[in-house]
Residue frames relative to the residue before (quaternion, step in Angstrom):
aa qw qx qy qz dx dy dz
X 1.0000 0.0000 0.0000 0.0000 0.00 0.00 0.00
X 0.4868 -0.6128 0.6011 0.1617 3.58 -0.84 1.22
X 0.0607 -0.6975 0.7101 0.0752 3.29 -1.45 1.10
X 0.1186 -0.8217 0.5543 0.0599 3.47 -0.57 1.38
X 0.3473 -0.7637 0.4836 0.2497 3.49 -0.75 1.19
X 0.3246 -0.6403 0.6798 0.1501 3.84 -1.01 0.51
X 0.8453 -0.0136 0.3060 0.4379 3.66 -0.47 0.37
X 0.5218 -0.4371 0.4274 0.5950 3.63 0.78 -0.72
X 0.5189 0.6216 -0.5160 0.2794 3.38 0.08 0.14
X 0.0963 -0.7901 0.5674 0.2109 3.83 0.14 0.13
X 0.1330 0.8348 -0.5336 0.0252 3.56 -0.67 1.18
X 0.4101 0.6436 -0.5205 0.3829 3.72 -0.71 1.89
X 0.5783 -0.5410 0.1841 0.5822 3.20 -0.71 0.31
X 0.5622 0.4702 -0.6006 0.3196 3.49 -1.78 0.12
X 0.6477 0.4839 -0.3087 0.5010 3.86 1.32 -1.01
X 0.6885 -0.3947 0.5049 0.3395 3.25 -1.69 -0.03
X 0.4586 -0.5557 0.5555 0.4151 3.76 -0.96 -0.06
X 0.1970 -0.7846 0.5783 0.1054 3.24 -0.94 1.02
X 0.4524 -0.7666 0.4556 0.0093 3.54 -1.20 1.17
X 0.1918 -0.7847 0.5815 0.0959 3.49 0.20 1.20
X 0.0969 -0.6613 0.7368 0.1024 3.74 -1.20 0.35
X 0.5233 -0.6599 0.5391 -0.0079 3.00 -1.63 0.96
X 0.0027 -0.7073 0.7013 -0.0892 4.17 -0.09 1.14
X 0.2039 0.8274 -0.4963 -0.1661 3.88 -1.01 0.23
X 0.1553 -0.8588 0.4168 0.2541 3.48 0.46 1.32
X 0.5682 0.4919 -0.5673 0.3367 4.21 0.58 0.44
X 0.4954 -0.6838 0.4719 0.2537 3.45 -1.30 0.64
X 0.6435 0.5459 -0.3748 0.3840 3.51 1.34 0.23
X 0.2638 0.7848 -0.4525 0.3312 3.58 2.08 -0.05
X 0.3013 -0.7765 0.4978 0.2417 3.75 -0.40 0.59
X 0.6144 0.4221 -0.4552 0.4869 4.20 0.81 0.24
X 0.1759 -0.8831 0.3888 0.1953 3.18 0.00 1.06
X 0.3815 0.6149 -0.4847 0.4914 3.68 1.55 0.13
X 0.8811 0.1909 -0.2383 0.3612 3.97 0.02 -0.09
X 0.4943 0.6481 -0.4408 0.3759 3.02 1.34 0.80
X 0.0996 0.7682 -0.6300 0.0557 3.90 -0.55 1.01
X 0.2360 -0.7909 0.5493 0.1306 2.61 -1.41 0.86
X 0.5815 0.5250 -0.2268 0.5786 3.59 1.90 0.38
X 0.1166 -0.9134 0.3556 0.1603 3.68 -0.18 0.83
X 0.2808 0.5415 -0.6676 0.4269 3.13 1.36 1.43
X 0.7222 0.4487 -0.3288 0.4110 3.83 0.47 -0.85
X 0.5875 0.5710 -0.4135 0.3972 3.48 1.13 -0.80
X 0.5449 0.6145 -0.3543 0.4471 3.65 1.24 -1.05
X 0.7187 0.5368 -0.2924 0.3314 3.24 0.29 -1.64
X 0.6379 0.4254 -0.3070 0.5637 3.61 0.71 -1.20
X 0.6926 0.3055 -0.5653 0.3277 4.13 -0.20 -0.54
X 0.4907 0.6033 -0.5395 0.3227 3.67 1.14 -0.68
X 0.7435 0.4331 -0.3895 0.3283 3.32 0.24 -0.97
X 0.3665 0.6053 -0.5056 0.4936 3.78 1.22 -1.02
X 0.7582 0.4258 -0.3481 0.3502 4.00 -0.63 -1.71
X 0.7366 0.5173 -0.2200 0.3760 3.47 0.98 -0.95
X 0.5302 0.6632 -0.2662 0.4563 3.21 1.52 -0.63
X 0.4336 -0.5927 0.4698 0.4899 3.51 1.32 -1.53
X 0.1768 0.7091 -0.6139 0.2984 3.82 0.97 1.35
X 0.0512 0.8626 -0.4448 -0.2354 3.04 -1.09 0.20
X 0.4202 0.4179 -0.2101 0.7776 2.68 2.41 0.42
X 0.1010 0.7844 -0.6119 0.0084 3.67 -1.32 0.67
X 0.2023 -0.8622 0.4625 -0.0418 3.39 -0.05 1.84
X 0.5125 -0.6490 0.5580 -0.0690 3.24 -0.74 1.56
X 0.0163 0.7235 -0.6818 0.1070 4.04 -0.52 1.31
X 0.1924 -0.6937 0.6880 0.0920 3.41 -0.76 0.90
X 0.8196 0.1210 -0.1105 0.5490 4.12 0.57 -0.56
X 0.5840 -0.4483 0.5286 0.4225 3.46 -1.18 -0.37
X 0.3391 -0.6385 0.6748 0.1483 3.37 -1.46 0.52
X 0.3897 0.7988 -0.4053 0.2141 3.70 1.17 -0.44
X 0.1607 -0.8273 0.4485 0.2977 3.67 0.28 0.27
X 0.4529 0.5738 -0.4863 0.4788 3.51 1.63 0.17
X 0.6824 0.5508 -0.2964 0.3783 3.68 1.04 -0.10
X 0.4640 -0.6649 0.4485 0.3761 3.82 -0.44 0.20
X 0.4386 -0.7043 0.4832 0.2794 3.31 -0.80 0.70
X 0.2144 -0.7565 0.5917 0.1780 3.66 -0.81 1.15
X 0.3672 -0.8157 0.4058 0.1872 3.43 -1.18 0.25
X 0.8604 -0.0971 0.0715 0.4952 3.39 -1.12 0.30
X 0.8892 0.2930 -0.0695 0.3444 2.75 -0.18 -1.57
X 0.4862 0.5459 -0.4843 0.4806 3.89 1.78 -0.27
X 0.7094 0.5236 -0.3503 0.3161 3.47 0.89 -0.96
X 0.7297 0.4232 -0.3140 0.4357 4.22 1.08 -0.37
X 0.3621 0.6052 -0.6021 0.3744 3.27 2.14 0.25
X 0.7913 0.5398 -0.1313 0.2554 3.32 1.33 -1.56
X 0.6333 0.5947 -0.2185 0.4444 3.23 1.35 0.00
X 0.3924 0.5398 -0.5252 0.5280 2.99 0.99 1.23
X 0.6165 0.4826 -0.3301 0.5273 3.75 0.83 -0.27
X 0.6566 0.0913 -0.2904 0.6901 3.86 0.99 0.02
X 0.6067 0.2092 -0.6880 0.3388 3.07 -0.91 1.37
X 0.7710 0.4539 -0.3761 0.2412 3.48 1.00 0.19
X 0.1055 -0.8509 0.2937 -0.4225 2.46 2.72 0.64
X 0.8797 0.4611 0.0941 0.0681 2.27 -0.28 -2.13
X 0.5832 0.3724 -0.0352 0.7211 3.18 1.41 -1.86
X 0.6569 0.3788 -0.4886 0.4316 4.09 0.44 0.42
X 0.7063 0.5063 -0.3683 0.3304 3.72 1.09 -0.48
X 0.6724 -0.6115 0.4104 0.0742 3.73 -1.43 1.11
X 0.7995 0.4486 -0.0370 0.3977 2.64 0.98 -1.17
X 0.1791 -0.6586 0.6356 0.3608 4.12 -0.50 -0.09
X 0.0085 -0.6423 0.7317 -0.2278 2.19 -2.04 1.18
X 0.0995 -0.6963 0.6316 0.3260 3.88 -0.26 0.17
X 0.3108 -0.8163 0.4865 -0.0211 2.98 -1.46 1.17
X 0.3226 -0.8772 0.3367 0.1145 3.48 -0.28 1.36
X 0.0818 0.8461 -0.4928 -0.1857 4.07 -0.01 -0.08
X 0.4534 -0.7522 0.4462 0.1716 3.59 -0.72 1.75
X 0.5063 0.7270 -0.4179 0.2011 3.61 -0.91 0.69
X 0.2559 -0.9141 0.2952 0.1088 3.25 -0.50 0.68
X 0.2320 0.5522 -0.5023 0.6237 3.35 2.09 1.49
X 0.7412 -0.4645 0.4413 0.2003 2.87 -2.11 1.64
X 0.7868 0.5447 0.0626 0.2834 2.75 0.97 -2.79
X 0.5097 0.5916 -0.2802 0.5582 3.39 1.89 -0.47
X 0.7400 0.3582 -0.2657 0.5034 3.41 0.59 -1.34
X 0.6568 0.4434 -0.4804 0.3757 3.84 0.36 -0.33
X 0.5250 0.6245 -0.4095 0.4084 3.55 1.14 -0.85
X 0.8288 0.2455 -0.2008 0.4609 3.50 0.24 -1.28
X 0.7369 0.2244 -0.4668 0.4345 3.94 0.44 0.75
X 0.5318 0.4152 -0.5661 0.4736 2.81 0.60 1.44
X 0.5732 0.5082 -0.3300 0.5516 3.68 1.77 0.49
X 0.7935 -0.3852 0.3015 0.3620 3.34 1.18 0.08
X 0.3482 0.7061 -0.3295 0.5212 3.32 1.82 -0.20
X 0.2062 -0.6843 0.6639 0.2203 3.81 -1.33 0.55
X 0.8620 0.2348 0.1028 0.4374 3.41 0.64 -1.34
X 0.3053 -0.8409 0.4453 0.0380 3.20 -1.33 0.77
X 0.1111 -0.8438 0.4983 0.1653 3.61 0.10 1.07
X 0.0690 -0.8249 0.5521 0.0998 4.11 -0.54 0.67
X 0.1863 -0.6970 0.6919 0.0281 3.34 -0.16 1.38
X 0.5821 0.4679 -0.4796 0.4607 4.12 0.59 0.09
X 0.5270 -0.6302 0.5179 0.2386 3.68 0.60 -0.01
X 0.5385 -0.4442 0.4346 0.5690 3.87 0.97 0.11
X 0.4070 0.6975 -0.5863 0.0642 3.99 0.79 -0.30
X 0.6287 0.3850 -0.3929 0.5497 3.87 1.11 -0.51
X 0.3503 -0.7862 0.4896 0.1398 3.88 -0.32 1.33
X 0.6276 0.2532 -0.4887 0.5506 3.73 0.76 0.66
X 0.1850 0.5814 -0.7091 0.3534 3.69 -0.08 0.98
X 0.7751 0.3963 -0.4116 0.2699 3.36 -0.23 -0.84
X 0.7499 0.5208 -0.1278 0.3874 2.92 1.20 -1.37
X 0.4801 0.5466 -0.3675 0.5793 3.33 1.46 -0.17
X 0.6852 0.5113 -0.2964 0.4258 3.74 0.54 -0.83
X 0.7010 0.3888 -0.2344 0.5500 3.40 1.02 -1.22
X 0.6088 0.5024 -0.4264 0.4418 3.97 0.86 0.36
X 0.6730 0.3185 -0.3621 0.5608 3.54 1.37 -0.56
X 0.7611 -0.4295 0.4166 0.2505 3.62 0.41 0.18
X 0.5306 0.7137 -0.2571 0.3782 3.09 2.00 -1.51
X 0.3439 -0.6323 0.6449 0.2568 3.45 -2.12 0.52
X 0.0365 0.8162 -0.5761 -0.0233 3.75 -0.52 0.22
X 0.5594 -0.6293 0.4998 0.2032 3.61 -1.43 1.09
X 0.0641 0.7966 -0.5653 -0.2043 3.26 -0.44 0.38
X 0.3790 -0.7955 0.4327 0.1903 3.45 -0.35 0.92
X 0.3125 -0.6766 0.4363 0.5042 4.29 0.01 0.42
X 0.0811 -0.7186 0.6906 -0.0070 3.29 -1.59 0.76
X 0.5032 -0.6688 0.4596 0.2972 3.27 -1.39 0.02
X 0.5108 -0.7610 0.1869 0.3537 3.11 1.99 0.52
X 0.5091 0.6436 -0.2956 0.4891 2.97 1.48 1.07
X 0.3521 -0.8405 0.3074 0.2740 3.26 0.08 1.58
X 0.7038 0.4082 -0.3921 0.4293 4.13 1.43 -0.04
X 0.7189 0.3646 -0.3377 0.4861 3.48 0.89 0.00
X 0.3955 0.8020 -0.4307 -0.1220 3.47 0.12 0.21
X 0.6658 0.2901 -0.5470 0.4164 3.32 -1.43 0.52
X 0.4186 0.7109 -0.5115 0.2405 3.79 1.07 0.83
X 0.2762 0.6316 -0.5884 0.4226 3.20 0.26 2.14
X 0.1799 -0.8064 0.5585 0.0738 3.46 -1.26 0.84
X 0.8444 0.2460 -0.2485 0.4059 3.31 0.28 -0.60
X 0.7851 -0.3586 0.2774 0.4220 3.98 -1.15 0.15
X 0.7599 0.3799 -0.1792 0.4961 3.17 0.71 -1.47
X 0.5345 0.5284 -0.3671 0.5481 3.65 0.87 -0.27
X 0.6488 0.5817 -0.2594 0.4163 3.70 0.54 -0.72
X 0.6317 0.7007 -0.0305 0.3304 2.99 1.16 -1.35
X 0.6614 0.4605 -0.0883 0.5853 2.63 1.14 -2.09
X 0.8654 0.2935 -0.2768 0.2973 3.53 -0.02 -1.11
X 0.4854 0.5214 -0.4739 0.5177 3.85 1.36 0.83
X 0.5834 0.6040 -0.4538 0.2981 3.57 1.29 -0.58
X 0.8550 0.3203 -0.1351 0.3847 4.20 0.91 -0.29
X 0.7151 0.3834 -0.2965 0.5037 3.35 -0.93 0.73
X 0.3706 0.7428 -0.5106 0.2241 3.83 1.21 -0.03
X 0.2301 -0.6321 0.6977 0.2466 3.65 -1.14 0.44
X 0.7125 -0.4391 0.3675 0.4056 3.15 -2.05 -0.10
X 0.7491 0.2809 -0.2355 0.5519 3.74 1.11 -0.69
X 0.1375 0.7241 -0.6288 0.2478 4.25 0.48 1.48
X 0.1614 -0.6654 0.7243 0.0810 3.49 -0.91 0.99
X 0.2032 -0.8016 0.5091 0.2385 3.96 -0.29 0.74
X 0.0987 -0.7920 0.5995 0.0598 3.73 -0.85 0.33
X 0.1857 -0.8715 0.4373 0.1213 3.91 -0.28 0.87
X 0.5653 -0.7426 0.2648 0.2427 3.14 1.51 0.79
X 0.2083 0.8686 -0.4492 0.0180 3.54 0.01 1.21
X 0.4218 0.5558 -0.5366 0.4746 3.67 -0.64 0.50
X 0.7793 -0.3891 0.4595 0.1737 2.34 -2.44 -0.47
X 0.2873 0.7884 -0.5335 0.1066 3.75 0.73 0.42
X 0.8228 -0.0652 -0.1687 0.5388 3.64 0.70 0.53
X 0.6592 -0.5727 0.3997 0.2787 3.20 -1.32 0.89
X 0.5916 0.4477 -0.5146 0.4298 3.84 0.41 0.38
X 0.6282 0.5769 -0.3564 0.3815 3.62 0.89 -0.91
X 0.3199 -0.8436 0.4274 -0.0580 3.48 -0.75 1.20
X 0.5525 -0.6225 0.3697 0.4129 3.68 -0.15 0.46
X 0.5821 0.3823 -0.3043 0.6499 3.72 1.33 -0.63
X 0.5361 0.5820 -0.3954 0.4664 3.77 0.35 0.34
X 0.6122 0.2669 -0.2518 0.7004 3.68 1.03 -1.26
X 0.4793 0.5189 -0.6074 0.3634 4.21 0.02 -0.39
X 0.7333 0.3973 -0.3696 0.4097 3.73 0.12 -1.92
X 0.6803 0.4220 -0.5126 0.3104 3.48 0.23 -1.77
X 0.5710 0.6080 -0.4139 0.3648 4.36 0.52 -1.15
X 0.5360 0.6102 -0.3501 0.4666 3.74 1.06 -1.51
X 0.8613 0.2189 -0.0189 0.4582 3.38 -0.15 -1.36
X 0.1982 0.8220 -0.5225 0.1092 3.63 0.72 0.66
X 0.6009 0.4823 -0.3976 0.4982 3.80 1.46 -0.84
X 0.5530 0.5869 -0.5161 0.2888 4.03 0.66 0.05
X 0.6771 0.5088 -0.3389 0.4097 3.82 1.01 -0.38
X 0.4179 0.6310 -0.4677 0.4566 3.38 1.59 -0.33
X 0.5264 0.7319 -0.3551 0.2473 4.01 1.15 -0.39
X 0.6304 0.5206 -0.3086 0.4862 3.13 1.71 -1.39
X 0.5344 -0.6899 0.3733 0.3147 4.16 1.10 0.01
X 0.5345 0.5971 -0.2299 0.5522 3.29 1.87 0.18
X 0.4644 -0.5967 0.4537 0.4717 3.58 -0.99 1.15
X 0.4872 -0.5730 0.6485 0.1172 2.99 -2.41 0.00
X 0.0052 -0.7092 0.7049 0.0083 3.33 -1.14 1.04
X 0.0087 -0.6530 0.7570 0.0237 3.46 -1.60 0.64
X 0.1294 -0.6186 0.7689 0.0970 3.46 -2.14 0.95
X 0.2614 0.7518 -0.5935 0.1192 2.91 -0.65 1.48
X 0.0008 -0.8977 0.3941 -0.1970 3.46 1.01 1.01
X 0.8778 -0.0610 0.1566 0.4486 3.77 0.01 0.43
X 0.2936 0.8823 -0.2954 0.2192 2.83 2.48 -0.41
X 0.7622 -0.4600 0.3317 0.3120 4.04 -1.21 0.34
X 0.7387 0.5542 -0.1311 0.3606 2.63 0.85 -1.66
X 0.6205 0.5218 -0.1267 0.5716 3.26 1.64 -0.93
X 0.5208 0.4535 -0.3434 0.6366 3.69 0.84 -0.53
X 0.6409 0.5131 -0.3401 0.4586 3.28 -0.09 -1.25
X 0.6839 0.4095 -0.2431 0.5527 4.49 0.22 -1.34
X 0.7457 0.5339 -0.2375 0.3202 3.66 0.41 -0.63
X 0.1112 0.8054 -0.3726 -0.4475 2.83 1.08 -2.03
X 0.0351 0.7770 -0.5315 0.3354 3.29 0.58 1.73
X 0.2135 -0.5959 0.7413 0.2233 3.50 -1.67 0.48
X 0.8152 -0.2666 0.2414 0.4540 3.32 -1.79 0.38
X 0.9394 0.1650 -0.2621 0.1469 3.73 0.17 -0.58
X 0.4362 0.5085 -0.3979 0.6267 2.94 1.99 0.67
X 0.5435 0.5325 -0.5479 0.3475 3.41 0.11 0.86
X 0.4260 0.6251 -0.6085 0.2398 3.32 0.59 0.10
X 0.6417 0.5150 -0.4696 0.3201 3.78 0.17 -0.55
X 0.5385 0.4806 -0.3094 0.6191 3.83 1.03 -0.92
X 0.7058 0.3906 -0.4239 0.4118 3.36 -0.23 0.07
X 0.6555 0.4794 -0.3331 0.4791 3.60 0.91 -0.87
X 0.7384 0.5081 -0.3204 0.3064 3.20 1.08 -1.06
X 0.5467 0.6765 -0.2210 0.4412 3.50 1.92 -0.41
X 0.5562 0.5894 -0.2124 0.5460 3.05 1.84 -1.09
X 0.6450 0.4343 -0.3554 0.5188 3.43 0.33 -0.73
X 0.7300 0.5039 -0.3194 0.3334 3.75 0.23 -1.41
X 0.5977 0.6702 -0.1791 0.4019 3.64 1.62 -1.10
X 0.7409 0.3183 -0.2870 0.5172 3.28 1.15 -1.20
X 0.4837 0.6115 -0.4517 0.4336 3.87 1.33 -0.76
X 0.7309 0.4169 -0.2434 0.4824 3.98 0.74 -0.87
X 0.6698 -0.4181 0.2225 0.5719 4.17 1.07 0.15
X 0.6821 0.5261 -0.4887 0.1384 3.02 0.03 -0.69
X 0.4835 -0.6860 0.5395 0.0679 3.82 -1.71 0.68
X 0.8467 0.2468 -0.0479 0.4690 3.53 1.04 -0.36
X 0.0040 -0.7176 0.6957 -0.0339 3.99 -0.24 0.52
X 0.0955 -0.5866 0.8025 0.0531 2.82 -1.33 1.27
X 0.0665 -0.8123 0.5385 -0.2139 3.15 -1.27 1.09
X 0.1624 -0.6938 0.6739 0.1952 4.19 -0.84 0.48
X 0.8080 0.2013 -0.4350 0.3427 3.71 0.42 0.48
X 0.3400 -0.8448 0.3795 0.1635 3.38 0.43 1.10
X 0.6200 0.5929 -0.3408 0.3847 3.75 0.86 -1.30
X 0.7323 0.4752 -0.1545 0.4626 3.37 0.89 -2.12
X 0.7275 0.4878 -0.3161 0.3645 3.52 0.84 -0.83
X 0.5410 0.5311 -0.3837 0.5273 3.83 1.18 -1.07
X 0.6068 0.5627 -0.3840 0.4097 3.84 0.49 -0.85
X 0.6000 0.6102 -0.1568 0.4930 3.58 0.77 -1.78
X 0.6666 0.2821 -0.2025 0.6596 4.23 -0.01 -1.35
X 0.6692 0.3265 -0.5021 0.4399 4.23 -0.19 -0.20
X 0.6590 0.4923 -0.3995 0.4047 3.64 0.68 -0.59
X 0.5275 0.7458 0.0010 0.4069 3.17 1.26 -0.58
X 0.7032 0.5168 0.0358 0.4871 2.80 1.44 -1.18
X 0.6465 0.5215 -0.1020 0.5473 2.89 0.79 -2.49
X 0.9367 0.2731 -0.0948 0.1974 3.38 -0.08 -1.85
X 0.4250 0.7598 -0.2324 0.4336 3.25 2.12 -0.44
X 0.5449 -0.5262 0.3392 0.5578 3.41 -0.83 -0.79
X 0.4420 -0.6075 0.5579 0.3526 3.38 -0.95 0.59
X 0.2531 -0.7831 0.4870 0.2924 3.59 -0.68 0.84
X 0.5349 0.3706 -0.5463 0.5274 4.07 0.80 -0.66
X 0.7160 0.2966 -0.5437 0.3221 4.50 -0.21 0.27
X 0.0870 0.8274 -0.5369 0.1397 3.68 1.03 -0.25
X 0.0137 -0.7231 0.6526 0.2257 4.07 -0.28 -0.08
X 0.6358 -0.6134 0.3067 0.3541 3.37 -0.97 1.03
X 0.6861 0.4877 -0.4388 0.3145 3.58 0.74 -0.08
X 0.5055 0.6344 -0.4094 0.4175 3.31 1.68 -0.39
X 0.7534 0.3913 -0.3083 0.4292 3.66 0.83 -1.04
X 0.5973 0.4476 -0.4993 0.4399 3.76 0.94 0.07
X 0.3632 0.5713 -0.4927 0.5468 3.82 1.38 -0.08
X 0.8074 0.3722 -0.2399 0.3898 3.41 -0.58 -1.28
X 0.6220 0.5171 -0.3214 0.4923 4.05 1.01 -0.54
X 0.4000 0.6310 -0.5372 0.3915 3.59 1.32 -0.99
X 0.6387 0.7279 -0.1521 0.1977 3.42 0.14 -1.71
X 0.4926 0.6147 -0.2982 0.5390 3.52 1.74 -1.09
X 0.5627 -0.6980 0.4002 0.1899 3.50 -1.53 0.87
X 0.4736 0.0770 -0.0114 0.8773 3.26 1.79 0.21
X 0.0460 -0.6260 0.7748 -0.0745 3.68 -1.11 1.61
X 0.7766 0.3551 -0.4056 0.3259 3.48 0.52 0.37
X 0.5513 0.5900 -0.4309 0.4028 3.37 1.22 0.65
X 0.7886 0.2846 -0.3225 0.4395 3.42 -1.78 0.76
């Protein structure tokens, strides 16, 4: 398993779980507690994220809503001046992430001071990588269907799979894409992809999951949006015990707590005994490929 540094942040197994927090400077973002549209307040809230136990603090310049129109490039570098001053107002360290799924966005902001690059496009703009691997930068690639308006528009495991299996640099943070990003993908869809979370540990790259407050969980519980926080912790914990390295996440305090339980009491993955991780690999949608 690759450890891929962020900025200095070394994230894989042997490391702590690391804790993404959530800024979102578009007013169509649907949690309205992290949505700002001023980046003295936008600051103020990531301070608190850093204070909370972020160690990552990702930066949305648009929705991702697919009930929303996709904006383009260029709306996003009208808009990215408001998160780098975000940015240049916050105290605190933190490696700092900027969501988006343009080459030309992400090169803009780590060369503003950005560390990292979250692609909810899935690499669908093909000079991501190469823009990343010029700044040095780590970046999420989230599965997609490699289409720069629909992205995470993948439903089923093996489809998921496939579309993290290519184009990986040395510093890929994988992300199997939960939610709703297209109407075929089913709540028993985000169950399996969760089921079989130790099968992406295959591609040898950490793991990131957003599964905050997520459907699928409401849905197992029977919870609206704000009684789900327990199901979520309890997912968190189960996520990091199964590999994963990253939680992205809007409650940061409850969730860093949750991925340490997780952690400590789970299996350590650098002890793993090799028969446990060919168990856990069984799991992959095709264990006999690559």
């Amino acid at each position: 398993m690759r450890t891929v540094d962020a900025a200095g942040l070394p994230i894989g197994d042997g490391h702590p779980p690391r804790i993404m927090g959530v800024v979102n400077l578009s007013p169509e973002s649907p949690y309205d507690p992290s949505v700002f549209e001023d980046p003295a307040a936008a600051a103020t809230y990531a301070e608190g994220l850093v204070d909370e136990g972020a160690d990552i603090v990702d930066v949305g310049l648009e929705s991702a809503n697919k009930r929303f129109a996709v904006e383009t490039a260029d709306w996003e570098l009208d808009r990215l001046d408001l998160a780098v001053e975000t940015l240049e107002r916050v105290d605190r360290d933190a490696v700092w992430s900027l969501e988006t799924r343009y080459a030309a966005v992400a090169d803009a902001a780590l060369d503003r001071g950005f560390d990292m690059v979250n692609d909810i496009g899935g690499f669908a703009d093909p000079e991501m990588p190469a823009v990343c691997e010029a700044h040095d930068a780590a970046v999420v690639k989230m599965a997609g269907a490699g289409d720069l308006g629909r992205p995470g528009a993948l439903a089923s495991v093996d489809a998921i799979y496939d579309a993290l299996a290519d184009g990986l640099t040395e510093k890929t943070i994988v992300d199997p894409a939960f939610g709703g990003w297209t109407e075929a993908k089913t709540l028993a869809d985000d169950r399996e992809t969760f089921r079989r979370l130790a099968a992406f540990r295959e591609f040898g790259q950490p793991v990131l999951v957003s599964i905050n407050r997520k459907n699928f969980l409401k849905d197992l519980v029977g919870r609206d949006t704000e009684g789900a926080l327990p199901a979520s912790l309890a997912a968190t914990a189960l996520a990091v015990e199964r590999g994963v390295h990253v939680v992205r996440t809007h409650d940061v305090a409850a969730t860093r707590d949750a991925a340490l339980v997780g952690y400590e009491l789970g299996r350590r993955r650098e002890g793993m005994a090799a028969g446990d991780e060919a168990g856990a690999m069984s799991d992959a949608p095709d264990a006999t490929r690559g």
